[in-house]
C-alpha positions, 0 to 999 in steps of 0.5 A: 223598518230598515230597507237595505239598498236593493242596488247592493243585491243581483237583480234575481234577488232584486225580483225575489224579494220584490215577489216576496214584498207583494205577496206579504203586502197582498196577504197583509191588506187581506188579512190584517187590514182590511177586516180590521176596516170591516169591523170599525166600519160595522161599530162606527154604524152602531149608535147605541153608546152602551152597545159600542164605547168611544173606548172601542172605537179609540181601540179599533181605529188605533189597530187599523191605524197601526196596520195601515202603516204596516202595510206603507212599510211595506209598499215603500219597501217594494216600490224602492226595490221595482224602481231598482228593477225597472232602471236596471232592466233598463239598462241592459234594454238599452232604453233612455231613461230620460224620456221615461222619467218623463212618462212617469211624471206626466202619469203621475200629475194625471194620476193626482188629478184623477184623485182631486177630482174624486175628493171633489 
């Protein structure tokens, strides 16, 4: 999926598309991926080999693969045009960008700690 660079575009196009990105992505987990987890969920619990195959298994986790990389394309896309967003409003604000950059890093690490501790 070709992103074009969200810098070429006005910033009210910037925030359009950036709507139109969350919504998709918000309809797409709704619909595509999220019922496509439930279903391998509900066969994964099923033991009885002659009720579900490895076959249906292979299949059903394969389409929930597809759809969970669908669904990065498009976060990669939104995030790329927010980032856009954010540095652009905060230029016309006025607000150092360094010491945001900071905030956002610290965030981050926090962020990652929280997810280590849970896969503890």
């Amino acid at each position: 999926m070709q992103v074009e660079n969200p810098n070429n575009l006005p910033l009210a196009d910037r925030l359009t598309k950036a709507e139109l990105l969350a919504r998709e992505l918000c309809d797409h987990l709704q619909v595509g991926l999220l019922p496509k987890l439930g279903t391998l969920r509900a066969s994964s619990k099923i033991l009885d080999q002659n009720e579900v195959s490895d076959q249906t298994i292979f299949d059903q986790t394969t389409e929930v693969l597809k759809a969970e990389q669908f669904a990065n394309n498009i976060h990669e896309s939104l995030i790329k045009y927010l980032q856009s967003i954010l540095r652009d409003a905060h230029g016309v604000l006025g607000i150092d960008t360094s010491l945001t950059a900071y905030k956002e890093r610290k965030n981050l690490a926090e962020i990652q700690d929280i997810v280590m501790e849970e896969e503890l």
